[in-house]
VEXDREN-2710 file (C-alpha; in Angstrom, 1 decimal):
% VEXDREN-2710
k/r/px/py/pz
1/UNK/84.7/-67.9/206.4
2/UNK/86.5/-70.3/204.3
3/UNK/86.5/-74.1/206.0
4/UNK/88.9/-76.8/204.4
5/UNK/87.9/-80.7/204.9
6/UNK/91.3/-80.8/205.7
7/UNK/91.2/-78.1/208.6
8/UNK/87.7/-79.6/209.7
9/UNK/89.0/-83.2/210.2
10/UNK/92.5/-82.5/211.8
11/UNK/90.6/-79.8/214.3
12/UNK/87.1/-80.1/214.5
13/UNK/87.2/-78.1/218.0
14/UNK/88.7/-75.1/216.6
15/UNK/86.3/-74.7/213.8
16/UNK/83.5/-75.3/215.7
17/UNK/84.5/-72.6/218.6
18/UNK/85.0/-70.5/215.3
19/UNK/81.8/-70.9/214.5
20/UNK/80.3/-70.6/218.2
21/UNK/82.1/-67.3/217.7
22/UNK/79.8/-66.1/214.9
23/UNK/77.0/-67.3/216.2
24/UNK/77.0/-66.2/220.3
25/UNK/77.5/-62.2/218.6
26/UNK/73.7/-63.1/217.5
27/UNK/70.9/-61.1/219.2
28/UNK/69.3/-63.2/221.9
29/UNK/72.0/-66.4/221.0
30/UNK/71.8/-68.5/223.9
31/UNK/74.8/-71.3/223.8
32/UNK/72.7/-74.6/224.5
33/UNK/70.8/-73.5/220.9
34/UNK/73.9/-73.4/219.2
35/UNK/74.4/-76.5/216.5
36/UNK/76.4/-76.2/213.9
37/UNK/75.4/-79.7/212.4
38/UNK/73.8/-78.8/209.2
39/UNK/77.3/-76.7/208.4
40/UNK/79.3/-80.1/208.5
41/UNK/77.1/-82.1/206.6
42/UNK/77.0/-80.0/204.1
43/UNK/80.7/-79.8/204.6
44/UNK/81.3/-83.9/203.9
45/UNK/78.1/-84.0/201.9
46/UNK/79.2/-86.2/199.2
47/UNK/80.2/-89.6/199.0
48/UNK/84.2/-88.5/197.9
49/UNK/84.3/-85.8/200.8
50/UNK/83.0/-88.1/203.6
51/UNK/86.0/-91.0/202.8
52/UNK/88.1/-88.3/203.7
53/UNK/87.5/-88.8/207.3
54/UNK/88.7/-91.9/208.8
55/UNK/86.5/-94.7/209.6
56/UNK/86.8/-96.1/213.3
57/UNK/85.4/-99.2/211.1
58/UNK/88.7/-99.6/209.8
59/UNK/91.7/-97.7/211.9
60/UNK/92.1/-98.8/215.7
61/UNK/90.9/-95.7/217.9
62/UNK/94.0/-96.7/219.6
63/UNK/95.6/-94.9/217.0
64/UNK/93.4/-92.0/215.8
65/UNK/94.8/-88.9/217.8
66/UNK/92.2/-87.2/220.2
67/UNK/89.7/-84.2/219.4
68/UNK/90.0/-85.3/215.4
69/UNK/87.1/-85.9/213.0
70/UNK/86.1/-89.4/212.8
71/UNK/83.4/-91.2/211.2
72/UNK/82.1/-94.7/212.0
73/UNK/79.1/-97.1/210.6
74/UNK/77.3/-98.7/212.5
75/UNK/73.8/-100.1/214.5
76/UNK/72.6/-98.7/217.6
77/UNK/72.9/-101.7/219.9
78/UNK/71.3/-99.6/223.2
79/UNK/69.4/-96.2/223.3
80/UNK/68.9/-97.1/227.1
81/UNK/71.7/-95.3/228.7
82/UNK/70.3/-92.3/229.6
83/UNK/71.2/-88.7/229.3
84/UNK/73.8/-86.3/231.2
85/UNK/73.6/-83.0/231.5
86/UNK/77.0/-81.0/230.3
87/UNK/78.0/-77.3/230.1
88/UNK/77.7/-76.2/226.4
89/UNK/80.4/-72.9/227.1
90/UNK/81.8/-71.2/230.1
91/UNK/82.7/-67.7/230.8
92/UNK/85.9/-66.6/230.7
93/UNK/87.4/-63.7/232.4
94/UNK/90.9/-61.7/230.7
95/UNK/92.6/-60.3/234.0
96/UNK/94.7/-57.7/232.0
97/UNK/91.6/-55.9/230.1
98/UNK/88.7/-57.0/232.2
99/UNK/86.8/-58.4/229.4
100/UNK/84.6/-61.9/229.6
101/UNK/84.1/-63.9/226.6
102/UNK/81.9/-66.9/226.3
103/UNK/84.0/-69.8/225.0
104/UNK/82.2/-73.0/223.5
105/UNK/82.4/-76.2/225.7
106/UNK/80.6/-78.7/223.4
107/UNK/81.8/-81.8/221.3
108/UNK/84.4/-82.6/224.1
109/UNK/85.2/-83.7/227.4
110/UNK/88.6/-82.3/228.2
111/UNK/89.1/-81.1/231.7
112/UNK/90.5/-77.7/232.2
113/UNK/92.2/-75.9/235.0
114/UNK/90.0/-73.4/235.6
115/UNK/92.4/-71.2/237.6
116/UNK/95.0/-70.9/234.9
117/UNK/92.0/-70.3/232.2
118/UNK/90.5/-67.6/234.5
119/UNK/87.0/-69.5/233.8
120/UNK/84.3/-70.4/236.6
121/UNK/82.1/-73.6/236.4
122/UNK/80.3/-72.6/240.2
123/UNK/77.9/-70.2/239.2
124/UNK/77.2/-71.5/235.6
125/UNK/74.2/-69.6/234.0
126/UNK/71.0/-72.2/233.0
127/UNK/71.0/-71.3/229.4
128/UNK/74.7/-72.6/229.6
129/UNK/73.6/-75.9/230.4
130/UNK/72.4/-78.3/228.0
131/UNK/71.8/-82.4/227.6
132/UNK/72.7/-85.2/226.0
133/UNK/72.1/-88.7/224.8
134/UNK/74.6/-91.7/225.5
135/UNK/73.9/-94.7/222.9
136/UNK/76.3/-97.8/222.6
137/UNK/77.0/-98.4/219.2
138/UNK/78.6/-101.7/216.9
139/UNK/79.9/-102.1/214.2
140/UNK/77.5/-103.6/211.5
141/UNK/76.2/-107.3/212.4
142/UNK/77.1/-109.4/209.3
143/UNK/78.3/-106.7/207.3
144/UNK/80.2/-108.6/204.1
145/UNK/83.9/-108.1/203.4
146/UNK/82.4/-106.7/199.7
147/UNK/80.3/-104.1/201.3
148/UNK/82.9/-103.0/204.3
149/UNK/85.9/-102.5/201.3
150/UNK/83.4/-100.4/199.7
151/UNK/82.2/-98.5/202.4
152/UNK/85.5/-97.5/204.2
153/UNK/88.8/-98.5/202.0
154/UNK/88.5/-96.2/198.9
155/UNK/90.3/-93.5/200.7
156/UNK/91.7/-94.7/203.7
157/UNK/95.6/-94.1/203.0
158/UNK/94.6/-90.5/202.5
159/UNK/92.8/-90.2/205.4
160/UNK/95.5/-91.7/207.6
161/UNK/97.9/-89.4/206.2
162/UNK/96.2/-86.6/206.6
163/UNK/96.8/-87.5/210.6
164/UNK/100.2/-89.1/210.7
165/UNK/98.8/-92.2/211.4
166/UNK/98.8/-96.1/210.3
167/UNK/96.3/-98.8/210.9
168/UNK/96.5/-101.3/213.2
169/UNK/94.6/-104.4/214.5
170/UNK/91.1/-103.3/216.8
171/UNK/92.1/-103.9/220.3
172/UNK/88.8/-105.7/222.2
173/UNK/87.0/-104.1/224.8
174/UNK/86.5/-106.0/227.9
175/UNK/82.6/-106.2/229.2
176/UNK/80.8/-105.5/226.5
177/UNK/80.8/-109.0/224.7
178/UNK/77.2/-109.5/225.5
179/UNK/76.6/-106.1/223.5
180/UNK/77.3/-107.6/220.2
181/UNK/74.4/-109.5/218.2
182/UNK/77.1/-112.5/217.0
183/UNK/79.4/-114.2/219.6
184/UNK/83.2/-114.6/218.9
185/UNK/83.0/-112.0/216.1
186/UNK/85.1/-109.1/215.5
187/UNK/83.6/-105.5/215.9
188/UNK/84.1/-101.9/216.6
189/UNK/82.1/-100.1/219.4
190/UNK/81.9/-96.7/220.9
191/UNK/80.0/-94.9/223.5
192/UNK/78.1/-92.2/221.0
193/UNK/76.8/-89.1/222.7
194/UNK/74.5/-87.2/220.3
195/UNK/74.1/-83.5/221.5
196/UNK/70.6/-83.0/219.3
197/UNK/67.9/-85.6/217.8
198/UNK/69.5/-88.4/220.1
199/UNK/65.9/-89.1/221.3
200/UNK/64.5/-90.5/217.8
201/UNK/67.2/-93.1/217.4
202/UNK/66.2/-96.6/217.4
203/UNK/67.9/-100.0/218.5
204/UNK/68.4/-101.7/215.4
205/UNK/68.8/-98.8/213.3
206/UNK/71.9/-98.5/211.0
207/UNK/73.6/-94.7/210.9
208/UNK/76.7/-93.3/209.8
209/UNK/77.9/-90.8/212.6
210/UNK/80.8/-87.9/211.9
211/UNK/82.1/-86.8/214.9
212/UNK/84.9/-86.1/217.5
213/UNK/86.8/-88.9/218.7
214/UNK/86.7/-87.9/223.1
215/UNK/88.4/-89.9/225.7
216/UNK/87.1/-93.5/226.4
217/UNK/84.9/-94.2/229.4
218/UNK/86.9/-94.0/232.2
219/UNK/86.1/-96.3/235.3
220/UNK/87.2/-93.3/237.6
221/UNK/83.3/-92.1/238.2
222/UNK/82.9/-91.4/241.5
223/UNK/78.9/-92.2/241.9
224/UNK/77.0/-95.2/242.5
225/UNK/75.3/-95.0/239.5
226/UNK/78.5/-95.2/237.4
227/UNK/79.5/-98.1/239.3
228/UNK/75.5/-100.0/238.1
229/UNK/75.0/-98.4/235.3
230/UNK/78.3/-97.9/233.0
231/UNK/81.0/-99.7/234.8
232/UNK/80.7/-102.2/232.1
233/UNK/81.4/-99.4/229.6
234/UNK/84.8/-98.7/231.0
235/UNK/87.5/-98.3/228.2
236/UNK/84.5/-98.2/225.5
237/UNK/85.6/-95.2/223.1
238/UNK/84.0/-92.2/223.0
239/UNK/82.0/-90.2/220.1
240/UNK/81.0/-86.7/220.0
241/UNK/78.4/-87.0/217.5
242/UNK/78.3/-83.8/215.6
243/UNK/76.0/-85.0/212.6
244/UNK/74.5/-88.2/211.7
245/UNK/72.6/-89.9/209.2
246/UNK/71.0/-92.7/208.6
247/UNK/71.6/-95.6/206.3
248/UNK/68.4/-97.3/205.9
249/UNK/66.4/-97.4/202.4
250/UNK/69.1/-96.6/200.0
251/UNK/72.7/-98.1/198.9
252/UNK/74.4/-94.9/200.2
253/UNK/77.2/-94.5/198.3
254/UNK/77.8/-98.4/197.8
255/UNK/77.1/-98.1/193.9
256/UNK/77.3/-95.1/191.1
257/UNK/73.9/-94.0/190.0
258/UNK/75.1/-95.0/186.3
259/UNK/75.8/-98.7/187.4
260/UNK/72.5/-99.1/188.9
261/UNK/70.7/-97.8/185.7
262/UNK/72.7/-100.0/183.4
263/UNK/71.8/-102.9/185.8
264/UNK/68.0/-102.0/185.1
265/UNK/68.4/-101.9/181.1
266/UNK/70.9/-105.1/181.4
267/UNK/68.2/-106.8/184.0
268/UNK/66.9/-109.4/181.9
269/UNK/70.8/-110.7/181.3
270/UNK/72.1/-109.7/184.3
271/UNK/69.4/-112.5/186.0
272/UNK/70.2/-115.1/183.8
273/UNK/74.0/-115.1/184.3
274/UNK/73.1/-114.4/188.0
275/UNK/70.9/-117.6/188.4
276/UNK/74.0/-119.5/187.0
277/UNK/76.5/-117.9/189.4
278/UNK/73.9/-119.1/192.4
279/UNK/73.3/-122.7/190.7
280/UNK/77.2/-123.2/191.8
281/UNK/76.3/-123.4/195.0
282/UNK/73.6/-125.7/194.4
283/UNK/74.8/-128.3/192.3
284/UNK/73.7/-126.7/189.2
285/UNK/69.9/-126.8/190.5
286/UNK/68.7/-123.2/188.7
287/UNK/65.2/-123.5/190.2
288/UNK/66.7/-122.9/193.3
289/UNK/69.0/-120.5/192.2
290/UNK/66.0/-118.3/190.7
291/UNK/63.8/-118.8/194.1
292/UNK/66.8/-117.2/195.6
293/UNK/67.2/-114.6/193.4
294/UNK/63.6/-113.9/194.2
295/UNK/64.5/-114.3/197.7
296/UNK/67.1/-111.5/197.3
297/UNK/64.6/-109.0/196.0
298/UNK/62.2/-109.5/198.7
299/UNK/61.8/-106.7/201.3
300/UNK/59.0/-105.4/203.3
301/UNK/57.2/-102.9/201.4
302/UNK/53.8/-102.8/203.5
303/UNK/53.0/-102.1/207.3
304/UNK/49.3/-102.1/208.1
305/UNK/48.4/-102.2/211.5
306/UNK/51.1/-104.2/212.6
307/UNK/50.7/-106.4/209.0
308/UNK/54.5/-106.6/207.4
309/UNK/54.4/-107.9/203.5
310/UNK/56.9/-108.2/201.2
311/UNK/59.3/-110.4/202.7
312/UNK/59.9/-113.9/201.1
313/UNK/61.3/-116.4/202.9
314/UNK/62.6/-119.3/201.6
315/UNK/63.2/-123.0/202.6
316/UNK/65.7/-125.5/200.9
317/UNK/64.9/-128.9/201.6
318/UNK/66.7/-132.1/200.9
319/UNK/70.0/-130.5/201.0
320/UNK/72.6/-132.5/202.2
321/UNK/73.1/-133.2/206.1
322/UNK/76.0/-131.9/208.0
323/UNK/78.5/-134.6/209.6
324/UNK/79.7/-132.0/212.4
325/UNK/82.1/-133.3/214.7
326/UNK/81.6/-133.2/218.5
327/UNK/84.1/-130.3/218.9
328/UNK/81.6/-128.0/215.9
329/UNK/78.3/-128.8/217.5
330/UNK/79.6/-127.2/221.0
331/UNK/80.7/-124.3/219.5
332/UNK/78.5/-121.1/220.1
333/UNK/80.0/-119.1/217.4
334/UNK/77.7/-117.8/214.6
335/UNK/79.3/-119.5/211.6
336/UNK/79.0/-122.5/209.2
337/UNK/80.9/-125.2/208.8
338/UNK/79.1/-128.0/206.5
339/UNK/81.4/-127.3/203.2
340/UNK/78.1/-127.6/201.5
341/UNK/76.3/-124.5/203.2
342/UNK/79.5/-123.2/203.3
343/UNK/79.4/-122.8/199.7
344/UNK/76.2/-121.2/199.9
345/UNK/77.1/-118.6/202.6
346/UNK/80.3/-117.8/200.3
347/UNK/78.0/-117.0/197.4
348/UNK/75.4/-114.7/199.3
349/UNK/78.1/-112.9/201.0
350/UNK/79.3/-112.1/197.8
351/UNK/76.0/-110.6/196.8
352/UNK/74.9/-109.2/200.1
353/UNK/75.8/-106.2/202.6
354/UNK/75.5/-108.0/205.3
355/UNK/74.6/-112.1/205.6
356/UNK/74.5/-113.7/208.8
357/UNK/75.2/-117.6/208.9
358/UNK/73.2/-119.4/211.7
359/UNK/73.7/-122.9/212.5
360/UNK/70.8/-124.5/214.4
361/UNK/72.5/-126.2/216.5
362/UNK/71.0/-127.5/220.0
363/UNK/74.3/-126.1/222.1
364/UNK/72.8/-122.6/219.8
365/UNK/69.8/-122.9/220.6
366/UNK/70.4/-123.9/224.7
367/UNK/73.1/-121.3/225.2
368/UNK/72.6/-118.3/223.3
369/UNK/69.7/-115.6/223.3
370/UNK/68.1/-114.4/219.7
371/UNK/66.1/-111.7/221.5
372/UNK/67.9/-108.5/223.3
373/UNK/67.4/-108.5/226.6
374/UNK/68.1/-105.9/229.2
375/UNK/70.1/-107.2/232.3
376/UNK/71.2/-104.2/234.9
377/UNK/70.3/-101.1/232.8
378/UNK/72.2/-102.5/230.1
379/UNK/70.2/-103.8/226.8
380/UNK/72.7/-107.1/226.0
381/UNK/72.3/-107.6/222.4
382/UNK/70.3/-111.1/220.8
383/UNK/71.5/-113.0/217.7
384/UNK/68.7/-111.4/216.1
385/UNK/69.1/-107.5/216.6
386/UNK/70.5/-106.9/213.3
387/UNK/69.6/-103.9/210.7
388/UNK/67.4/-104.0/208.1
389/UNK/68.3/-105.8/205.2
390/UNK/70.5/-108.4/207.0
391/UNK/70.1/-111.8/205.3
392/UNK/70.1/-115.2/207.4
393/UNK/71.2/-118.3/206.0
394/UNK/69.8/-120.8/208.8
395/UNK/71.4/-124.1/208.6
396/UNK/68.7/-126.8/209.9
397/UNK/70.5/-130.0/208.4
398/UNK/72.8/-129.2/211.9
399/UNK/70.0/-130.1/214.4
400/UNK/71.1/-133.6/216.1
401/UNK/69.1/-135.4/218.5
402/UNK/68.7/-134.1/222.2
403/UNK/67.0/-132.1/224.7
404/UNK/65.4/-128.8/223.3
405/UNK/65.9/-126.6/226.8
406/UNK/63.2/-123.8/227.9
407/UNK/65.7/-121.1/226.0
408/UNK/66.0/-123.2/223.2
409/UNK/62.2/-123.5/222.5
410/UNK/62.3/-119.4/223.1
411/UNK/64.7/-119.1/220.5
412/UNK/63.0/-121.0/218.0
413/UNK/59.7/-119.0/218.4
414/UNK/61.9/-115.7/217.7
415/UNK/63.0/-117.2/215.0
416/UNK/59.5/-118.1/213.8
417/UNK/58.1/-114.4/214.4
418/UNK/60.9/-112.9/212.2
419/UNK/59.9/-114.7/209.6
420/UNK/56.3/-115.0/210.0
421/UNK/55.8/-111.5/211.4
422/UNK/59.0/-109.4/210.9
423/UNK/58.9/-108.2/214.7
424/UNK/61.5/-108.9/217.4
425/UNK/60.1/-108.6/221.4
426/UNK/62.8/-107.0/223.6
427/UNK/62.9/-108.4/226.9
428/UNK/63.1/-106.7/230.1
429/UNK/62.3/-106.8/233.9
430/UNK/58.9/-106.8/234.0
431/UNK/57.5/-106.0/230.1
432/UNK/58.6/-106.9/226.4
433/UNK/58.4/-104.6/223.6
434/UNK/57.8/-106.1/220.1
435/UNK/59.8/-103.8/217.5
436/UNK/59.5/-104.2/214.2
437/UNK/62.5/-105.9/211.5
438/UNK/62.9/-106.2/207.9
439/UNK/65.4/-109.6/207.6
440/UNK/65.5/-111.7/204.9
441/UNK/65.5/-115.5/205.5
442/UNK/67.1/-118.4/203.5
443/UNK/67.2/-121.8/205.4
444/UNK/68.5/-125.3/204.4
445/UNK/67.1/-128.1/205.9
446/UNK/67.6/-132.1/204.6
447/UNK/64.3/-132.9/205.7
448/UNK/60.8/-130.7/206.6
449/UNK/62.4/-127.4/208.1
450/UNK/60.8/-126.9/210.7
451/UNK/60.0/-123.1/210.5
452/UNK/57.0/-121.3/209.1
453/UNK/58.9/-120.6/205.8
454/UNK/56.9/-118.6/203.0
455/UNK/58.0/-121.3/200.4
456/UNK/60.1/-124.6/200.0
457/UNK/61.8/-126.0/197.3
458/UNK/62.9/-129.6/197.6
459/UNK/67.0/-129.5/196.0
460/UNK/67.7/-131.5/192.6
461/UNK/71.4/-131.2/193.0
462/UNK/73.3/-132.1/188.8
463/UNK/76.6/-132.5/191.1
464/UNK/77.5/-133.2/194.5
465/UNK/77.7/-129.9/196.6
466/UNK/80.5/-131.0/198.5
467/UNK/82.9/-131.4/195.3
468/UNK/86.0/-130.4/196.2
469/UNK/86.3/-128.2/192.8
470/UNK/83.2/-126.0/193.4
471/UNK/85.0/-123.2/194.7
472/UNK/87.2/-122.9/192.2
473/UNK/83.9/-122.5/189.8
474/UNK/82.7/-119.4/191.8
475/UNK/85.7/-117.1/191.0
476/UNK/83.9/-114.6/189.3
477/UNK/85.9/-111.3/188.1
478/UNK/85.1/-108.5/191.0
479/UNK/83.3/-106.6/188.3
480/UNK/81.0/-109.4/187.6
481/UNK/80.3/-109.1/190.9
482/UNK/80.1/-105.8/191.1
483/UNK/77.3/-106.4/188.4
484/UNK/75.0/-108.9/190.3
485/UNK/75.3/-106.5/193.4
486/UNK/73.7/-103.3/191.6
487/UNK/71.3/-105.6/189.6
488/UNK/69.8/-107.0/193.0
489/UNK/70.0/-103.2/194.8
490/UNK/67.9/-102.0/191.5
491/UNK/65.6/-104.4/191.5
492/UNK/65.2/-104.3/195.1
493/UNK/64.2/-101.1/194.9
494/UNK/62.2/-100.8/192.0
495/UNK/58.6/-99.5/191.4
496/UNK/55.8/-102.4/190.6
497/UNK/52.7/-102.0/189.2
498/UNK/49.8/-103.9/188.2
499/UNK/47.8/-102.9/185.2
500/UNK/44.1/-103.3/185.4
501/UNK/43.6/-105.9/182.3
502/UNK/46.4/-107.8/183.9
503/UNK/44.1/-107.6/187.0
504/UNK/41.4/-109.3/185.4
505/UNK/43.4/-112.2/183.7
506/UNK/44.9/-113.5/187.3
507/UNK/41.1/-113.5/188.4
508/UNK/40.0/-115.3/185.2
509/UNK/42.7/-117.6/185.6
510/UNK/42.4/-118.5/189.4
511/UNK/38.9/-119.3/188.9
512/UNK/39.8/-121.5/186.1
513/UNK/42.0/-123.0/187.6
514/UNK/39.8/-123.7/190.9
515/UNK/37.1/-125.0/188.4
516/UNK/39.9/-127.6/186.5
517/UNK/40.8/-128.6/190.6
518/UNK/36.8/-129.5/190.9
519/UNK/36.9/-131.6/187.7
520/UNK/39.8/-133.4/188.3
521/UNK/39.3/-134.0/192.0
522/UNK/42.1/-132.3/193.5
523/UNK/42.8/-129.7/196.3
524/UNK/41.4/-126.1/195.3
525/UNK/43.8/-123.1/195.0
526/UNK/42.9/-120.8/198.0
527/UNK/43.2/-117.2/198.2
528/UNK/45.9/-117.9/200.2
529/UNK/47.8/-119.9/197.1
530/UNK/46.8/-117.2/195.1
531/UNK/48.1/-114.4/197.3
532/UNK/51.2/-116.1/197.2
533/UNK/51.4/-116.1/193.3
534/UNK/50.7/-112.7/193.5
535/UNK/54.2/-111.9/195.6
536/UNK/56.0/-114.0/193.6
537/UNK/54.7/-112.2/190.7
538/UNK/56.0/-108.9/191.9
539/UNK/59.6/-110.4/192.5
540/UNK/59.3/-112.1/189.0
541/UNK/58.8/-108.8/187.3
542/UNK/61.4/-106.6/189.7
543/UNK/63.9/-109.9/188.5
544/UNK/63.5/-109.2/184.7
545/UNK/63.3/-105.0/185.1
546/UNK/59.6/-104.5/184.4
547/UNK/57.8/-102.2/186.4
548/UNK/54.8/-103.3/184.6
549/UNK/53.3/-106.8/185.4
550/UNK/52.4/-108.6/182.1
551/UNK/51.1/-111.7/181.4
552/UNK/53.9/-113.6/180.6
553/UNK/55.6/-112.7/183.2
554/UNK/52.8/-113.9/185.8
555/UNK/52.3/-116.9/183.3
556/UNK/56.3/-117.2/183.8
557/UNK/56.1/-116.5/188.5
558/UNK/52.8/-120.0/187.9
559/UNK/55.5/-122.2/186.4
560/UNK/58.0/-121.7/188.5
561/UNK/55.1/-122.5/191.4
562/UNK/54.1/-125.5/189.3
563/UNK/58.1/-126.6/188.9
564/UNK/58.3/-126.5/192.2
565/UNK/55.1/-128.1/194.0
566/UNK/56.0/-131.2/191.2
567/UNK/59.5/-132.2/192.6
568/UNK/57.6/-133.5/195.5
569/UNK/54.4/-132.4/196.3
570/UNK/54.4/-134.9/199.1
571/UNK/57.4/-133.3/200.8
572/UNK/56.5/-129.8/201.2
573/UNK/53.7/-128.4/203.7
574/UNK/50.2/-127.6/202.9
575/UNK/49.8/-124.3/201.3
576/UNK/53.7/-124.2/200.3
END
């Protein structure tokens, strides 16, 4: 048969009971095997076709008609919700010939009046009766305004069109504030039921779901275990999830294949000019910039046994303190308001998919909760349940004097295990489970930071950072911009190798080196320092395009090290 996106978005039902239609004539079909998933992804299987369908990300649901094709981005917040069982098609009976058809019943909730359809739901057959999943879903945590144009906007007007509808502001759902990772931001959610493969979802995880918008939860349920267990759901939209996939390991559509292999040729000048966008925000200091550009390529690229490397995280020290006002330091809302990290969150949003800014602030630290934890069936979201690939810029320089609380102290070791061991513990009843993450971490701090950072580099500002003309310096042409952002997602993601003589010149050279350190009387490297020089290595070469290390380029990672440990070598922390 001959589909149309068109016909498939503006009635998703009919073609699917089409289909069901084909398929029940099989030999031995039974209806709860029916899925006809892998026809609609292969239906919206490109980039172009998928914009088609309207985002929930960026229309109000308010406004999408029922039973259409939607699509919507986003983490899964809470797999804990349980399944339902649901009748996957009915019988029904023609009085004038007689004959029964089986009709399809998935992908919906409508009601129907079974008299006037001549169906019967009493004495419904087992193989009619299938199961399945309920997951809360948000909108992406920290996704950046870049990354959500690019994502959704391209072909939005078309979309809307296509239904005869216009966008409109997201109306908030009451009860479920406590669902969403980042207090007093805006976000989508919906209620996704997935009718196959909803058990291998993970909390955390970042999917893109087509689907049929249903009815929202409605707070007419009847049982006690509606009234406990999804009473706070009421008014929460509705997804029938016909195909998913995820969005993890892989830019998805962000950039053109072309752009991200011109980045790699263009690497080498791509970092130079991208080291002078980030010294902006610095006052000029390129050292820092390039850490961070390292920082940006950094990712976990190694699990052993519970072992996570490849993340580097990174510790600015001596930047300047924030003068907060009384009214700022109560405030619990995820954002930062120094105009001096606010000039740093400005550039990394620009160069990130999703940045989260985190002031460490004690009212923070008291009153909020980084780890999810689940209160009355319901998993309420932590700070730190984000997706993979979510960069935090911690401001420290925020911290004033007071009384660190017993949540505040929990916070702070959260904090600490992200960064020293990539996991996250999930708290419940009687048990936590630690799940594993994959966030970057830049912090700013005016003296020692205080968190087990992977490296710190003490700030040599050229010009104050609070100039009231540094802004004005970042405007950057969108396809400048455009540039940096395919040069980091290249290098991110590009292959590393070490070649055997290269090998054997770090190991001369380290035992050089720990033979000079004997001569002279100072500290030995360890094979700690050394293993340290290695990972910088690795983001050294991804930063210049080699997939080969050479050495220069580890001769190039040492003197960074060495420009580093001599702004202060008092300042920084053994080892760092």
């Amino acid at each position: 048969m001959s589909i149309t996106t068109d016909q498939a978005i503006q009635s998703p039902l009919l073609l699917v009971s089409s289909l069901f239609e084909t398929f029940i004539q099989q030999p031995n079909a039974s209806p709860a095997e029916f899925d006809p998933s892998t026809i609609f992804s292969k239906l919206f299987e490109t980039t172009e076709q998928r914009r088609q369908i309207p985002s929930i990300n960026d229309v109000s649901v308010q406004h999408v008609p029922k039973n259409t094709l939607v699509r919507f981005r986003c983490m899964v917040q809470d797999t804990g919700l349980g399944q339902e069982m649901f009748v996957t098609a009915y019988n029904k009976h023609d009085h004038e010939t007689g004959a029964e058809k089986i009709l399809c019943y998935r992908y919906t909730d409508d009601s129907m009046d079974i008299e006037q359809n001549g169906c019967s739901f009493d004495s419904v057959p087992n193989e009619y009766l299938s199961e399945r999943t309920n997951v809360y879903c948000v909108s992406p945590p920290g996704e950046t305004p870049w990354a959500k144009t690019t994502h959704g906007s391209l072909d939005l007007s078309h979309a809307l069109n296509q239904l005869n509808i216009q966008d409109a502001l997201k109306e908030p759902v009451n009860g479920t504030s406590k669902k969403y990772p980042l207090p007093g931001h805006e976000h989508v959610s919906a209620l996704v039921k997935f009718y196959d493969s909803g058990d291998s979802l993970r909390v955390g995880q970042l999917i893109e779901v087509i689907g049929v918008l249903g009815h929202p939860v409605s707070s007419d349920g009847s049982t006690e275990d509606f009234e406990t267990h999804m009473a706070t759901l009421t008014n929460t939209p509705v997804l029938h999830a016909i195909t998913y996939r995820s969005l993890e390991n892989g830019s998805h559509g962000l950039f053109k294949p072309e752009n991200l292999i011109n980045a790699s040729v263009q690497a080498r000048d791509i970092r130079a000019k991208l080291v002078d966008y980030i010294a902006t925000a610095f006052g000029g200091d390129k050292l820092v910039a390039e850490y961070v550009v390292l920082q940006l390529l950094s990712r976990v690229t190694v699990k052993n046994r519970g072992v996570k490397l490849g993340q580097f995280s990174l510790n600015i020290s001596k930047f300047p303190a924030s003068e907060l006002g009384l009214q700022n330091e109560k405030s619990l809302e995820m954002k930062l308001d120094s105009p001096a990290s606010k000039h740093v969150a400005f550039i990394l949003s620009n160069l990130t998919q999703r940045c989260v800014e985190m002031p460490l602030s004690l009212e923070i630290l008291n009153k909020s909760s980084f780890n999810p934890r689940s209160v009355d069936e319901q998993l309420n979201a932590g700070v730190l349940q984000l997706p993979n690939d979510t960069l935090l810029l911690v401001d420290e320089t925020v911290l004033s004097e007071g009384t660190l609380d017993d949540t505040g102290v929990r916070n702070i070791q959260a904090l600490m295990n992200v960064i020293h061991t990539q996991s996250l513990n999930y708290m419940f009843p009687y048990s936590q489970f630690e799940l594993d993450t994959n966030l970057g971490v830049i912090s700013l701090s005016s003296t020692k930071s205080m968190l087990p950072n992977h490296c710190t580099v003490p700030l040599q500002a050229r010009f104050a950072l609070t100039d009231g003309n540094l802004k004005d310096t970042m405007q950057y042409s969108n396809e400048t911009l455009d540039m940096f952002r395919a040069y980091i997602e290249s290098a991110k993601h590009g292959e590393y190798e070490i070649p055997d003589d290269v090998s054997e010149y770090i190991q001369e050279e380290f035992v050089n080196e720990r033979k000079r350190a004997a001569e002279n009387g100072t500290t030995l490297p360890s094979q700690e320092d050394l293993m340290a020089r290695m990972s910088i290595s690795r983001l050294v070469a991804l930063s210049f395009g080699e997939r080969y290390l050479t050495k220069d380029t580890f001769n190039y990672a040492v003197s960074l090290d060495e420009q580093r440990k001599g702004r202060d070598a008092g300042h920084e922390m053994p080892g760092k």
